[in-house]
C-alpha positions as CSV (number, residue, x, y, z in Angstrom):
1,X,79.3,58.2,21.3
2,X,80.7,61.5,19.8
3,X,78.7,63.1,17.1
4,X,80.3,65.8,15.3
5,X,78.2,68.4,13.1
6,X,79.8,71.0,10.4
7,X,77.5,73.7,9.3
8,X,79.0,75.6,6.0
9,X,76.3,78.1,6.6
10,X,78.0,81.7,6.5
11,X,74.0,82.4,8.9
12,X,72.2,81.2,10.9
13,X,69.8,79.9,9.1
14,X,67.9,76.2,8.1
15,X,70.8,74.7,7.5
16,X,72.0,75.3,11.0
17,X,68.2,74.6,12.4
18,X,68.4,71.0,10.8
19,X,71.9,70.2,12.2
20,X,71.2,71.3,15.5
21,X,67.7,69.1,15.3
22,X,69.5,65.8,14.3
23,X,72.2,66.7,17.4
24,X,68.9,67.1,19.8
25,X,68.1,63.7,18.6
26,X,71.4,62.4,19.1
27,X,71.5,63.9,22.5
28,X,68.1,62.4,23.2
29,X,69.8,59.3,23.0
30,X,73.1,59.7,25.0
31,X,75.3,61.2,22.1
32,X,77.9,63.6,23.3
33,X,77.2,66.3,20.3
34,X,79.1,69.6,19.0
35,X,78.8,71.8,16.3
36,X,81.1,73.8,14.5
37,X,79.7,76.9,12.5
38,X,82.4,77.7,9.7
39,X,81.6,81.1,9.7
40,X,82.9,81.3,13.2
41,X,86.3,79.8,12.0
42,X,89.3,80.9,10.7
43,X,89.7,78.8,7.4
44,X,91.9,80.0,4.8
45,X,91.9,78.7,1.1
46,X,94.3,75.7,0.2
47,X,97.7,76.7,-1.1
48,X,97.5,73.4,-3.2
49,X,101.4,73.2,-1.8
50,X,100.9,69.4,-1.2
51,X,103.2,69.5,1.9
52,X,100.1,67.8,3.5
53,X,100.8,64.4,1.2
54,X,104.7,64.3,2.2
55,X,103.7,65.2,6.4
56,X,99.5,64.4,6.8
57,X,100.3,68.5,8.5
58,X,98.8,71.5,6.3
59,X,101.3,74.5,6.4
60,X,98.7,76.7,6.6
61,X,98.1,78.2,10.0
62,X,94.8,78.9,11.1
63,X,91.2,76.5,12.8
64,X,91.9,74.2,10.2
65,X,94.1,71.7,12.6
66,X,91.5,71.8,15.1
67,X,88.6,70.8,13.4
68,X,90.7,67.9,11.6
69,X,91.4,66.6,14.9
70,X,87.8,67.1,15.9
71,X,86.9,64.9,12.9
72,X,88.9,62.2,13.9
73,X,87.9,62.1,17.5
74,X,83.6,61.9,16.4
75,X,82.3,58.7,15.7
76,X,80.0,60.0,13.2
77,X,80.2,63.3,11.3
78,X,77.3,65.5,9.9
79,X,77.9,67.9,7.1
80,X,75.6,70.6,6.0
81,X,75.7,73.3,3.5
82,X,73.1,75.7,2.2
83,X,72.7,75.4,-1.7
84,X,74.5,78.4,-3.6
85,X,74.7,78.0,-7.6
86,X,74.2,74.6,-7.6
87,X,76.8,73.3,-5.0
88,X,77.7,74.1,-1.1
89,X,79.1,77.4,-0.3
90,X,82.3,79.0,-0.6
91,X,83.3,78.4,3.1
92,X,82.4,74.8,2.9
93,X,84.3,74.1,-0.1
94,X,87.5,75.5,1.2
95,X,86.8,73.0,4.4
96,X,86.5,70.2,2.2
97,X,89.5,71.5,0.4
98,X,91.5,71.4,3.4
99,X,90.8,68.1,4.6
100,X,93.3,66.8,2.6
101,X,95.7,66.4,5.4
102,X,93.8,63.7,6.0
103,X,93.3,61.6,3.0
104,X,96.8,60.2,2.9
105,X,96.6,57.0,4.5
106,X,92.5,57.0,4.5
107,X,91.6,58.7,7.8
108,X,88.5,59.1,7.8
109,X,87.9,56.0,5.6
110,X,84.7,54.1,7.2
111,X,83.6,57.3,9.2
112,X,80.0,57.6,9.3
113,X,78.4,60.8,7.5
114,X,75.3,62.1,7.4
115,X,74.6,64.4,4.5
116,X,72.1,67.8,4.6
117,X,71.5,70.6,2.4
118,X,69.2,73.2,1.9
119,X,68.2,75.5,-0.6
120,X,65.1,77.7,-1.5
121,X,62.0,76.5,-3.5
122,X,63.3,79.3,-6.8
123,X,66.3,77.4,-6.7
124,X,64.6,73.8,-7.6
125,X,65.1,70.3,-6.0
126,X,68.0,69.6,-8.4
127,X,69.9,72.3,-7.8
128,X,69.9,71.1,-3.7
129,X,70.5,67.4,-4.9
130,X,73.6,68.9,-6.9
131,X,74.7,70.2,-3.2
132,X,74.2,67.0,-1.4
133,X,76.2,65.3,-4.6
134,X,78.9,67.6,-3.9
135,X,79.2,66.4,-0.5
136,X,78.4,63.1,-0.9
137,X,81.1,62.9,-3.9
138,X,83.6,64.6,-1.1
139,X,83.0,61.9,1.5
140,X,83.2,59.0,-1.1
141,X,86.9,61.0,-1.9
142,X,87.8,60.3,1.4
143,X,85.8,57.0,2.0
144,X,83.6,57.5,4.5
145,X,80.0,56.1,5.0
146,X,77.1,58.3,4.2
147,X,74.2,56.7,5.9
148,X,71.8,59.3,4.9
149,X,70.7,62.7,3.1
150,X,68.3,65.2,4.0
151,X,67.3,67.7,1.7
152,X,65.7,71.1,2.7
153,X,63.3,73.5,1.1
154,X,63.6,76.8,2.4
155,X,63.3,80.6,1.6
156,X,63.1,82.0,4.1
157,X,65.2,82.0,7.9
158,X,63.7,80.2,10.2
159,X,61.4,78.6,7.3
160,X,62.5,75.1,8.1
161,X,61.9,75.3,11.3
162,X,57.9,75.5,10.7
163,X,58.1,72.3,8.9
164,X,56.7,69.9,11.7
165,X,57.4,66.6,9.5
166,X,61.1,67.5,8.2
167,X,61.9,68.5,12.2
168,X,60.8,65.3,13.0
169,X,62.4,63.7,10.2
170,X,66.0,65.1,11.4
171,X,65.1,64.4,14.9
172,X,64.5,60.7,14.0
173,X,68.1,61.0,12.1
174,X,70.1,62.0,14.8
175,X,68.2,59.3,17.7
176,X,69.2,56.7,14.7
177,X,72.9,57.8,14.9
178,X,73.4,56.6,18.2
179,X,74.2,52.7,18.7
C-alpha cells in the first residue's frame, strides 16, 4: 500500500510535523510512504487555457506532471496546508488548481484523502475549519473520499510537535490508513 502525502507548507513547520507523523504511522504498518513538500517544487499558476479538458495533459511545463502521476499511483492521499487568511496557502491553491488534468473522466474519483490543517491559536478554530473546507470542498470537486480531518493549533514551529495527544492522534491516523 502506497500512501502519498502533499504538504502546501512554504516551511517546515506543524503542518509538515503532522504529515510526516501520520506517514510514521502508516509505515508502522507496512505502508510504502512519500512526501512531497510544494515548496520544493516547481508549480506554476494555471493558465486557465483548458487544453487539459480536450488532452487530460496541462501545457504548462514544470513538477506539475509528476506529482499528478504520483497521485494516481498512491492508494490513499494526504493533503495539508497551513491556514493563511482563512483558506490554504498560495502554493497549495495553485496545486489544487492544476489538478485539473485530472478531473476529466474522474481520476481520482474514489481516492482516499485524508485532510489536515493548521493554523495558530490568534487565528481562531474557524478560520482553520475554513482551510480544511477548502480542501475538503476540492476533493469533493474531484470525488475523492475524505476519511478524516485533523486540525492543528499552532504558533509557533515546532509547537505541534509538543502536543503528546494530537501526535498520537495523527500517529493513530496514518496506522488506520493501512488495510
Amino acid at each position: 500500500m502506497k500512501i502519498l502525502a502533499i504538504c502546501g507548507s512554504p516551511r517546515k513547520g506543524n503542518t509538515e510535523t503532522i504529515l510526516r507523523k501520520i506517514l510514521e504511522g502508516a509505515a508502522h504498518k507496512g505502508a510504502v510512504i512519500e512526501i512531497i513538500l510544494l515548496r520544493d517544487k516547481n508549480i506554476r499558476h494555471c493558465l486557465g487555457d483548458m487544453e487539459c479538458d480536450k488532452s487530460g495533459k496541462c501545457t504548462t511545463r514544470d513538477d506539475m506532471k509528476e506529482i499528478l502521476d504520483q497521485m494516481l499511483g498512491a492508494d490513499v492521499l494526504v493533503f495539508g496546508s497551513p491556514t493563511y487568511f482563512d483558506t490554504v496557502t498560495g502554493m497549495f491553491k495553485d496545486f489544487m488548481d492544476r489538478t485539473h488534468p485530472l478531473y476529466p473522466g474522474r481520476k481520482l474519483k474514489g481516492k482516499p484523502v485524508v485532510i489536515v490543517a493548521v493554523g495558530g491559536e490568534e487565528l481562531g478554530k474557524n478560520s482553520i475549519e475554513d482551510a480544511a473546507k477548502c480542501i475538503k470542498k476540492f476533493c469533493g470537486i474531484h470525488e475523492m473520499k475524505v476519511l478524516k480531518t485533523i486540525l492543528g493549533s499552532a504558533e509557533k514551529i515546532g509547537e505541534i510537535a509538543k502536543d503528546i495527544q494530537k501526535m498520537k492522534e495523527c500517529f493513530d491516523a496514518g496506522e488506520s490508513l493501512v488495510k
